[in-house]
N, C-alpha and C positions, 0 to 999 in steps of 0.2 A: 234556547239560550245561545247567544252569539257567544264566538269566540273567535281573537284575534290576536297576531302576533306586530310586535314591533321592533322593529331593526335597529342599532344602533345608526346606519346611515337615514335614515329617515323611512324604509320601506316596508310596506305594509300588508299583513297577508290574512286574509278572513274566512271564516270557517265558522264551525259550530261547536261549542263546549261542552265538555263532557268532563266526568271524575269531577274533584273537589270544586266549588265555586270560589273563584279568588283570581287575586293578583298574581303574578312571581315573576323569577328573573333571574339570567344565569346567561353564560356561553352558548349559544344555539351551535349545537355540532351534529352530524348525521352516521346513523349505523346501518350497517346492508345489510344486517342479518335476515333473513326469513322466518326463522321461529327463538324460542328463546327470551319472549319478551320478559317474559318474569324475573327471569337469572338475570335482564341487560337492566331492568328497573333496580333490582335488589343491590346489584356490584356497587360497593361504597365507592367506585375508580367513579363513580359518575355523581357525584358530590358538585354542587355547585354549576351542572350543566340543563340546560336544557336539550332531550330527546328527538330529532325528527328520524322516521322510519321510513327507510326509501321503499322497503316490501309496502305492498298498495291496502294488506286484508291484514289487521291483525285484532288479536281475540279471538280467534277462531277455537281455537282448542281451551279459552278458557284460561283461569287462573287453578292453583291450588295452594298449599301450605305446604308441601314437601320440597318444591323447587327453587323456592326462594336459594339465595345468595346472601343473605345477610335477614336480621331480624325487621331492617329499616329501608324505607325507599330512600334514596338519597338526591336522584335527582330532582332538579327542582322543576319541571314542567315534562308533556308529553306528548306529541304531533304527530299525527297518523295521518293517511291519505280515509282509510275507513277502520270505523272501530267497530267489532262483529259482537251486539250483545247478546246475541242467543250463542254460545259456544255450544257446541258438539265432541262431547269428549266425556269416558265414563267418570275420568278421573278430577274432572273440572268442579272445583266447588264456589266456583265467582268467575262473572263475568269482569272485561276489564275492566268498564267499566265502576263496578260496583268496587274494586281492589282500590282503584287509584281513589274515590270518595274515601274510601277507611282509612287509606295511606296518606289523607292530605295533600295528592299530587292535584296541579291545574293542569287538562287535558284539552287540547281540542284538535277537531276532526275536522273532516270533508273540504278540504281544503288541497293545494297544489305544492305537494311535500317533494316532486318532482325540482318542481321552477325554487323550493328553498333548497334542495340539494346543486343544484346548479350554481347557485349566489355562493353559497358556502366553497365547493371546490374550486369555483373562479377568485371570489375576493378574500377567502380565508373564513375562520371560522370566527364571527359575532357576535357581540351584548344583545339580549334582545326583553322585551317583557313581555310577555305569557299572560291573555287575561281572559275568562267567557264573564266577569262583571265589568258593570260600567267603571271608568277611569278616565281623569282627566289627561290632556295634553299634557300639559307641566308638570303633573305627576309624574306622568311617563319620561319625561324628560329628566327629573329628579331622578325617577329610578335607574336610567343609564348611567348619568352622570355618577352614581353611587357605586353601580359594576363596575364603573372603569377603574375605580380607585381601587379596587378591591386586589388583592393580594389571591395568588394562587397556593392557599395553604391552610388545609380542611382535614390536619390533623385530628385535632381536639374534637372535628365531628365522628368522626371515622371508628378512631384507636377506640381500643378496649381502655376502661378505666385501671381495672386488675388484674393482677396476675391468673391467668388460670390453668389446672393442669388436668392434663387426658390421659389415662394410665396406659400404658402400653409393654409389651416382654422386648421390644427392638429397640433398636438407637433410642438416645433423648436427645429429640429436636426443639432448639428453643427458637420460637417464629415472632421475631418482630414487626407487629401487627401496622402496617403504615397503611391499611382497611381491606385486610383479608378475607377472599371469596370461603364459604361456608366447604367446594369442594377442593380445596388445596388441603385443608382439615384432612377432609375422608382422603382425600390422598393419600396423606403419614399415615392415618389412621388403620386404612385396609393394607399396609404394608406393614402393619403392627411397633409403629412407632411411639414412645411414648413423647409426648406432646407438649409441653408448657409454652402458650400464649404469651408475650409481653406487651406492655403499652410503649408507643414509638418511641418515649423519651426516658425508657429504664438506663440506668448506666451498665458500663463492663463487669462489675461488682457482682451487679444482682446477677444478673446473667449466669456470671461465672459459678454460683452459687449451687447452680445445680450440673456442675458439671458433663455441660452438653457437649455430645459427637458431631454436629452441625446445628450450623444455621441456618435457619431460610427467613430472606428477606421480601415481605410480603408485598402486593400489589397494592396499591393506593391510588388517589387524585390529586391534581396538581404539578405545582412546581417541584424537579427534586432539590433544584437547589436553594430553597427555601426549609428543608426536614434538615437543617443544620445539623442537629444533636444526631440522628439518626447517620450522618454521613462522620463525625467523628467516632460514633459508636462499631460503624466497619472501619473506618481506619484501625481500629484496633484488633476486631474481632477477625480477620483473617488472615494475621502474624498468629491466631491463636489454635482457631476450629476451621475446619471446612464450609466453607459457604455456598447457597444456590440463591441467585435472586431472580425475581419475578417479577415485570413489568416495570413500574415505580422502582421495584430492589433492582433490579437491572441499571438502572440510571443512579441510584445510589451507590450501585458497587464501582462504576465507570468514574465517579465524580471520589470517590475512596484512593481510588486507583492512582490519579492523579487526570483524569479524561475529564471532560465536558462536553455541556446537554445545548439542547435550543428548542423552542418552543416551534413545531411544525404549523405549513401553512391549515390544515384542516384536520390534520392527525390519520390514526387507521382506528377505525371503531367496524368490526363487524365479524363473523365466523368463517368468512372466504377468505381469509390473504393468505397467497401464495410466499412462502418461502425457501430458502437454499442454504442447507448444509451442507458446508461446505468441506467438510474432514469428512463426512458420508457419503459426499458429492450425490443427493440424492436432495426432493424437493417434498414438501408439505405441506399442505392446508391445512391453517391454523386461526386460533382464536385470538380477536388485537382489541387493546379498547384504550389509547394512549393519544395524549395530544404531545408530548416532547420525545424525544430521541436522544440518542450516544451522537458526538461528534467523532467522526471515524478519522478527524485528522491527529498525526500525534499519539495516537494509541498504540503503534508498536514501538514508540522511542519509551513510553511506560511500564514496559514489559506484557503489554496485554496483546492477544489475539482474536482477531474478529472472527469466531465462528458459523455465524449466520447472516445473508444477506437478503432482505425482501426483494421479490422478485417483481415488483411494480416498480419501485423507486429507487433500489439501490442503500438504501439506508439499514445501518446497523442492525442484527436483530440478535446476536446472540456473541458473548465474550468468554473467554477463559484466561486466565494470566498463566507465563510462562512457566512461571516455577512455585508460585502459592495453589492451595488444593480449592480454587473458588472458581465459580461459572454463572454467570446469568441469560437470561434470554428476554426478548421484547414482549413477544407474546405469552400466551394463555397454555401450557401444555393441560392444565386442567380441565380447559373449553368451560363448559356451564357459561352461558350458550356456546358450540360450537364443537368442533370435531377434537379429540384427544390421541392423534396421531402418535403426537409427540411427549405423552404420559411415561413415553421412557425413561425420561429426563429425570425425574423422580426418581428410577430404580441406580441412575446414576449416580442421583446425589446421596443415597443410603448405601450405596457398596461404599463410595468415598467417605461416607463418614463412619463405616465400618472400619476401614484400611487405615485411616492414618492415627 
C-alpha cells in the first residue's frame, strides 16, 4: 500500500502506508523525541496536526494501554522514517502499527522524514494531506485550500464535556481543561490533591463554587488567542486564587496579564530542549510540544517577569508577575514523553496555594 504526503507548496513526498487506510490533513510539524510515541500520539496539544518523527526506528518497544495521554489520538496523521512491527518489550500489547488502525490514525512510513524535517525548519511549519489511498489531484487541492481557512481552535475536540472531580485530603485544585495530559492529573494526584476538572468555557461562578486553593491552567492546541472565554476567565481568576499555567495556560496567563503571543516559525515539539532558570541560574532539559510563544516585549511594563529563557532561541519560557501569586512556564514539567526535571514546579504551585 503506497502512501504519500502532500505539501501545501506543491511538494511531494512517497513512502509506504501503514495504520488506518484513508485520507487526512492537518499542519505537518516535526518532534525529536526518541521514545515516547505513545504519550506524543495521545497529547490533545497535537489536535489538528500532522506527526513527522525525526528519530529514524520507531515502534520498537511497542504500544500499551497504560501510557496513553489522553483516552483519544488526536492528531490527524503519522510519518516515521521506519515503523518496527514486531516490537520487543514485555510490556507491549500492540504494535504501532496495529494502535494507529484502532485509533483511526493515516500513517505512512519509509520514507525521507529527514529532507521533511528540513523543508519544515527552513520554510516554517505546512498544510499538508496525508494519504496510503488513492486521491485525486483537485481533491487534494480542495483539501488544502479547506486547511488554510481553518482556524486554530480545537477546543470543543479536546475539553472535557463535564465537570469531574478526583477526591483528594490536599488543596482543591480546579484545572481548567484547554486538553490536559492524563499525567498533569497524577501529578496533583500523587501530591494528594483534591482535583475538580473543568470544561475550558465554565465561568468564575462555577468554579468559584467549590472553593478552590489554586488553579492550573492546562495545556492544549492551538491558537491562545483564539480560547477567548478562557483568557477572560484568568483575567479574573488571579485577583482571586493562585494560578500555574502550562504550556497553552502559559500563553493564556501572558495574554490575561495584558502580554501577547505569535505563532512561531516551526515551534519546539520534542523531550530535548534545553532551558534557563533564570532566578536558579541553573539550566534543564525539558519536555515542549507548542507551535506559539509569549512576546517578551512589553512584559515588564505589565508587571510580569520572565523567568525562563530557552536556550536555543532565546524565547519566553516561564513568567511570574510581580505582585499577583501566579506563574506559568512553556514547557512540559510533567514530560510524558520526556524528562521531569522540572516536576518541582508542581510542589511550588501546592505550597503557594497552601500559603495564600
Amino acid at each position: 500500500m503506497d502512501g504519500i504526503i502532500y505539501l501545501e507548496d506543491g511538494t511531494i513526498y512517497k513512502g509506504k502506508g501503514f495504520g488506518k487506510r484513508g485520507v487526512s490533513s492537518g499542519e505537518l510539524v516535526f518532534n525529536t523525541s526518541i521514545t515516547g510515541y505513545e504519550e506524543i500520539l495521545t497529547d490533545p496539544s497535537y489536535a489538528g496536526q500532522v506527526i513527522t518523527m525525526t528519530y529514524p526506528l520507531i515502534g520498537n518497544y511497542g504500544v500499551n494501554s497504560f501510557e496513553k495521554e489522553s483516552s483519544d489520538v488526536y492528531a490527524r496523521g503519522f510519518i516515521v522514517k521506519r515503523a518496527c512491527n514486531n516490537p520487543s518489550n514485555y510490556l507491549s500489547e500492540d504494535s504501532i502499527d496495529e494502535m494507529l488502525k484502532k485509533m483511526g490514525v493515516v500513517g505512512v512510513c519509509d520514507l525521507d522524514t529527514r529532507s521533511i524535517t528540513r523543508k519544515i525548519r527552513t520554510g516554517g511549519a505546512l498544510k499538508c494531506v496525508i494519504a496510503n489511498e488513492e486521491i485525486s489531484e483537485n481533491d487534494i487541492k480542495q483539501i488544502i485550500e479547506r486547511e488554510k481557512d481553518k482556524t486554530d481552535f480545537y477546543m470543543d475536540e479536546v475539553s472535557t464535556k463535564g465537570i469531574l472531580h478526583i477526591p483528594g485530603d490536599g488543596p482543591k485544585i480546579a484545572v481548567m481543561d484547554f486538553g490536559v495530559k492524563n499525567n498533569i492529573i497524577r501529578n496533583l494526584r500523587k501530591r494528594g490533591c483534591a482535583v475538580t476538572i473543568f470544561p475550558y468555557n465554565t465561568n468564575l461562578e462555577q468554579v468559584m463554587e467549590i472553593k478552590p486553593d489554586g488553579v492550573l491552567l492546562s495545556n492544549g492546541p492551538g491558537d491562545p488567542q483564539t480560547v477567548t472565554s478562557g483568557i477572560e476567565f484568568t483575567k479574573k481568576i488571579i485577583n482571586l486564587v493562585p494560578t500555574f499555567g502550562i504550556c497553552l495556560g502559559h500563553q493564556i496567563l501572558a495574554l490575561a496579564l495584558g502580554g501577547d503571543t505569535y505563532k512561531m516559525k516551526f515551534g519546539h515539539r520534542g523531550g530535548n530542549h534545553g532551558i534557563y532558570d533564570i532566578e536558579k541560574d541553573r539550566a534543564y532539559i525539558t519536555s515542549q510540544n507548542h507551535g506559539y510563544a509569549v512576546k517578551p516585549e512589553g512584559l515588564e511594563d505589565k508587571g510580569i517577569i520572565v523567568t525562563h529563557r530557552n536556550l536555543n532561541d532565546d524565547t519566553v519560557e516561564g513568567i511570574r508577575h510581580k505582585e499577583l501569586p501566579v506563574f506559568s512556564v512553556q514547557f512540559h514539567p510533567e514530560g510524558a514523553a520526556g524528562p521531569t526535571d522540572t516536576d518541582y514546579l508542581f510542589d511550588k504551585f501546592i505550597s503557594l496555594s497552601k500559603s495564600v
